[in-house]
N, C-alpha and C positions, 0 to 999 in steps of 0.2 A: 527335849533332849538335845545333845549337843552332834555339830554332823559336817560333816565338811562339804563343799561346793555349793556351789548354789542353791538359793533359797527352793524346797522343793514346791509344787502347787498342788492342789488338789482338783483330779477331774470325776465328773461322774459318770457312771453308767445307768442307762438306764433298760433294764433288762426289758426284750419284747418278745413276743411268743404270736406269728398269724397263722391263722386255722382255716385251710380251706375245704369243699366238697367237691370230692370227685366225682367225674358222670360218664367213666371210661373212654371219654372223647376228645378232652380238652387237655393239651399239655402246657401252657401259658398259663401264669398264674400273678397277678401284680402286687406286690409287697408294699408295705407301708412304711417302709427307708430303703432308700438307695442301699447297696451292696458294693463293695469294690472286689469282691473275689470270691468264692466259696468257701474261702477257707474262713468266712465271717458269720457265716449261717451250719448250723444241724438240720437236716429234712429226715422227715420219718412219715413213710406210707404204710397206713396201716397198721403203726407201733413197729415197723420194721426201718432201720436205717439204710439212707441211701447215699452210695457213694460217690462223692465229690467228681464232677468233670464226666462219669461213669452214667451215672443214671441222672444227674441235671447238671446244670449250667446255670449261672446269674449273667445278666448286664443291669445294671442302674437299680430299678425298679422292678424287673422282671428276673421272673424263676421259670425255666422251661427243662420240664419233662424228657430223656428221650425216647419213653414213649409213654402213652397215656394212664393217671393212675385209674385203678378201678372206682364205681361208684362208691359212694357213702358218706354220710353227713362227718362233715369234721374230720372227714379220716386222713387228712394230711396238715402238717403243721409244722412250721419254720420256727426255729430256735434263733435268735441272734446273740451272738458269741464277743460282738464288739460293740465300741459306743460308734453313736451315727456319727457318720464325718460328710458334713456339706457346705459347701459355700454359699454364703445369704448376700443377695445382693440388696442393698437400701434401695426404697422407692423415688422416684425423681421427685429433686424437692425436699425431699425431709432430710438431709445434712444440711445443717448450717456451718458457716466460715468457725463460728467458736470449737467444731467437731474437728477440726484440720490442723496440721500443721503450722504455723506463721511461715514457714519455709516455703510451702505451698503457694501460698498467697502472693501474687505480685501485681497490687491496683495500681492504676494507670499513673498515680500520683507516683509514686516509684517509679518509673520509666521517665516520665517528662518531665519530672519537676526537682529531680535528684540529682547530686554532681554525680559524673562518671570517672571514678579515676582506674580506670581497665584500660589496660595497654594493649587489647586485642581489637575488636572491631566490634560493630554493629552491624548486621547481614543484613540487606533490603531485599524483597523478591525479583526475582529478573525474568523475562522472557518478551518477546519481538512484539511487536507492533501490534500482528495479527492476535496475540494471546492478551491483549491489554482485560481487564474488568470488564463482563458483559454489559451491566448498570452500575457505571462507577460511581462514587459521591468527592465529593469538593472534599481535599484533604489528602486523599489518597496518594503514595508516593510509590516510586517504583525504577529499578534500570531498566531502559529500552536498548535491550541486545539487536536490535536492528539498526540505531541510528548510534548505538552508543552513547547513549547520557542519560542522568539521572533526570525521569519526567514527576510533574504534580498537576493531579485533576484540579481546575481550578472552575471558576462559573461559565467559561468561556472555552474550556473543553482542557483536553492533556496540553502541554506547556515544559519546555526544556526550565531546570530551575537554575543551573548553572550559570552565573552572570557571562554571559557571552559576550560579543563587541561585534563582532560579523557573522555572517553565515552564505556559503554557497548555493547561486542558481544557476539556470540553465537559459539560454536565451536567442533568440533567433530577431533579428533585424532584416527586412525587405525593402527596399526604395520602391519608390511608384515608377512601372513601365513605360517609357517611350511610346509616342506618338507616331505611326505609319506612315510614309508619303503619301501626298496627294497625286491624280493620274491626269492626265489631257489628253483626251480622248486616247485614238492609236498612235500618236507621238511617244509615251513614253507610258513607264507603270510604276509606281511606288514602290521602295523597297518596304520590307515590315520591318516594326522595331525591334531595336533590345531590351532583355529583360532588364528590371532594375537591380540593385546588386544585392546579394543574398550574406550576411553576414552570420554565424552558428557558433557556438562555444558556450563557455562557463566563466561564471565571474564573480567576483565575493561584494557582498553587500554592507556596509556599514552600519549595524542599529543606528535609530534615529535619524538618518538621511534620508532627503528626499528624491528621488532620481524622475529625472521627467525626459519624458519620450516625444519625439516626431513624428507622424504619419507622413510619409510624401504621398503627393497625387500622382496620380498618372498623367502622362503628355498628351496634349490636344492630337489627333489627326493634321494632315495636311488636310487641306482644300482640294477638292474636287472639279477638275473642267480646268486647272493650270499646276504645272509640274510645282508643287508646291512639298516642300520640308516638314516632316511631324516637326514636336516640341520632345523635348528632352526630359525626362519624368520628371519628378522631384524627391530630393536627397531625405532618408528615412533616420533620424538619430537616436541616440540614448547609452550611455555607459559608458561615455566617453567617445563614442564609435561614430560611423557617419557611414552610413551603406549610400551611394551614389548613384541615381537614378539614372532608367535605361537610354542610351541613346536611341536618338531619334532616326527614322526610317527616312530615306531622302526620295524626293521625287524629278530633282532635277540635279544632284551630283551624287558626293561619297555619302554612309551612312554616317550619322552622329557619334561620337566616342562618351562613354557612357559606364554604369556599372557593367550593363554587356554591351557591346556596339551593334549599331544599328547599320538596315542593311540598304546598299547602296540603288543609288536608283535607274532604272534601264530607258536609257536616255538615246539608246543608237551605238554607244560609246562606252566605254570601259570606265566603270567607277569601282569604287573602292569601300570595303567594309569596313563600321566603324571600330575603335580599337576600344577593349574592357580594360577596368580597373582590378588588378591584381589582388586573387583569391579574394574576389566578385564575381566572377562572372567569364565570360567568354566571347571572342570577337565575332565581327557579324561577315556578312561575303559582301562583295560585290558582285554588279551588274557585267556581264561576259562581254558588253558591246555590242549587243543589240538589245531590242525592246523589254527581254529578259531582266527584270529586278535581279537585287541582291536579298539576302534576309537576314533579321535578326539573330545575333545569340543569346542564347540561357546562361543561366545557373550550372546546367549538368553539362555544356558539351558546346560547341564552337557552330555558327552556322554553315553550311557547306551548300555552296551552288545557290538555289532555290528554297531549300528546305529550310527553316529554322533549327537553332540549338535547341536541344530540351532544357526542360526543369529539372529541379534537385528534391527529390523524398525526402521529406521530414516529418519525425515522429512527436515531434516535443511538446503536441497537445496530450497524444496517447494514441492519435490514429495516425496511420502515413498521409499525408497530404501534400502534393507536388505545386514547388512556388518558383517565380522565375524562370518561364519557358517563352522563349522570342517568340515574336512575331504569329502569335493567336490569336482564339477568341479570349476576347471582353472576361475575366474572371475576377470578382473584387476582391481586394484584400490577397493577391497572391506577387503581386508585380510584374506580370506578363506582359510583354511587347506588344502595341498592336500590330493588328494587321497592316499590310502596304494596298493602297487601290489600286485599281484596276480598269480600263477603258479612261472614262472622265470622273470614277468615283473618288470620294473623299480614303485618305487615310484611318485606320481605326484605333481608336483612342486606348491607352495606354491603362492596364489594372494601377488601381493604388495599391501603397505599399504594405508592411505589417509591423507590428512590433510584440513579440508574445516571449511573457517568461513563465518559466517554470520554478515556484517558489517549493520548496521543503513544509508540508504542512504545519509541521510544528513552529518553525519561523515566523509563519505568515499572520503579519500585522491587519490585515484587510482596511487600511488608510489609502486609500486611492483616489483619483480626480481624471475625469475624461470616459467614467464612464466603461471601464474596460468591461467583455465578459468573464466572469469569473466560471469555472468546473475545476475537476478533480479530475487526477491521472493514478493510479499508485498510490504515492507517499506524497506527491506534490499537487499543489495549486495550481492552477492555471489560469493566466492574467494576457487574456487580448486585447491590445491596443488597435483599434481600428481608426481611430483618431486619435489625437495628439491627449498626454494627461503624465501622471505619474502615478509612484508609489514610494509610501513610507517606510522603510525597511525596520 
């Protein structure tokens, strides 16, 4: 026959009737189709009808009593009034791609091998450094919200993809400390030396360049048993820079002029501290005119009277470490002044210098020569030169 609207379907019902025994105890009772209301089932106790929400309740599967019917076989029994309605989920595995959509479907060849002509964007995942892939694989792409750039896991670890041309470090340059006066007997006493000069800042690095570094030595002592002059450190280089090793500690006049000046020597007579090189280091004292030295200056602070200048705190391994302090003990690789003698002793020998950068891990080429020690700070490298070498940026 003829009918307007849509094509009509046909559904089925299929009528159920469950029959349960009462045992005047038990008010739960489990049904063999879900329910979504009362109002989809008849219950009758007894041949007696019971009233919806009143005398039971459904959820799902379950019919509950409120309160228990009496014994007897069969004497309760559910009507169902509707067709079942459940959702079937398929087992994993048994949809195939031909069940689906094409809409659905999007194999990788689609992604990578397709043109895109979408004027919106393609979204990569982002998040900092610390949230990278726990077990990443060779491939993997991603922004680094910590450094800002687009990173690719590669055989040799995460890697900036973006063709760069430079990249900023951090770096610290030391010269090697000056050398002590030497003393003659109670005639006179050595002044101690100056530290070597302490250079600190940030510098941009050129891919593919090689940058090569200086260690300087430390300056010999004077001689011992004649008012004898330390030696002047030796000058620390790399980045263009030149840190200027500590002047020498004098035994028989002024101190030496130097990254920091060395300290004048107590001769009877008034000597003079030696003078530093600007934002290096700090001048040394002189001897007051009697047998009293002068002493070296640091890194951190000017020597005054007798006492030496201090050193300068620096972090830029990842721990503080103090470099450049006049007129001390012997400490390698820091550039400290030596000591000044004492009676007929000799002068004491001047620390050598340093050279340590702190490279951006993702930058960092590991092309080096000289042998430097390599660790980690943070996000950066750590590259000490304790001898002369370079590195490939």
């Amino acid at each position: 026959m003829a009918f307007l609207g849509n094509t009509p379907t046909t559904q089925a019902f299929t009528p159920a009737v469950d029959f349960f025994s009462g045992n005047a105890s038990t008010t739960a009772f489990t049904l063999s189709r879900p329910v979504a209301s009362v109002a989809q089932v008849e219950v009758y106790v007894s041949n007696v009808p019971q009233t919806p929400n009143t005398a039971f309740t459904v959820s799902g599967n379950t019919i509950t009593f409120t309160s228990a019917p009496p014994s007897g076989t069969n004497n309760i029994y559910v009507y169902y009034t509707s067709p079942i309605t459940q959702v079937i989920a398929p087992g994993q595995g048994t949809v195939s791609t031909s069940s689906l959509s094409s809409s659905l479907l999007v194999p990788p060849a689609m992604v990578s091998d397709q043109e895109n002509t979408s004027t919106g964007y393609f979204d990569l995942p982002a998040g900092t450094t610390a949230q990278r892939p726990a077990s990443p694989t060779v491939g993997m792409v991603r922004y680094n919200t910590t450094i800002s750039q687009y990173e690719a896991y590669q055989s040799t670890g995460w890697a900036v993809i973006y063709a760069y041309t430079s990249y900023p470090i951090s770096y610290l340059i030391v010269a090697g400390g000056g050398g002590g006066g030497g003393a003659q007997s109670t005639v006179n006493n050595g002044g101690s030396a100056g530290a070597g000069g302490l250079l600190q800042g940030t510098s941009t690095l050129s891919v593919g360049t090689t940058y090569s570094f200086v260690v300087g030595g430390g300056g010999a002592g004077g001689a011992g048993g004649s008012p004898t002059n330390g030696s002047q450190g030796s000058n620390s280089t790399g980045l263009s820079l030149t840190a200027i090793g500590g002047g020498y500690g004098s035994g028989n006049s002024n101190g030496g002029n130097g990254g920091s000046g060395g300290g004048g020597g107590g001769i009877g007579s008034a000597t003079s501290g030696g003078t530093a090189t600007s934002g290096q280091g700090n001048a040394g004292s002189g001897g007051p005119g009697t047998f009293n030295p002068g002493a070296g200056g640091g890194a951190g602070g000017a020597a005054s009277g007798s006492t030496a200048g201090v050193g300068l705190s620096v972090s830029i391994t990842g721990s503080a470490v103090t470099y450049a302090a006049g007129g001390t003990a012997v400490s390698a690789n820091t550039g400290n002044g030596g000591t000044g003698g004492g009676g007929s002793s000799a002068g004491g020998t001047g620390s050598s210098g340093v050279v340590i950068l702190a490279v951006p891990t993702i930058n960092y080429t590991g092309t080096t020569t000289g042998s430097p020690t390599v660790t980690t700070s943070g996000a950066n490298t750590i590259l000490k030169f304790t001898s002369s070498g370079s590195y490939t940026a």
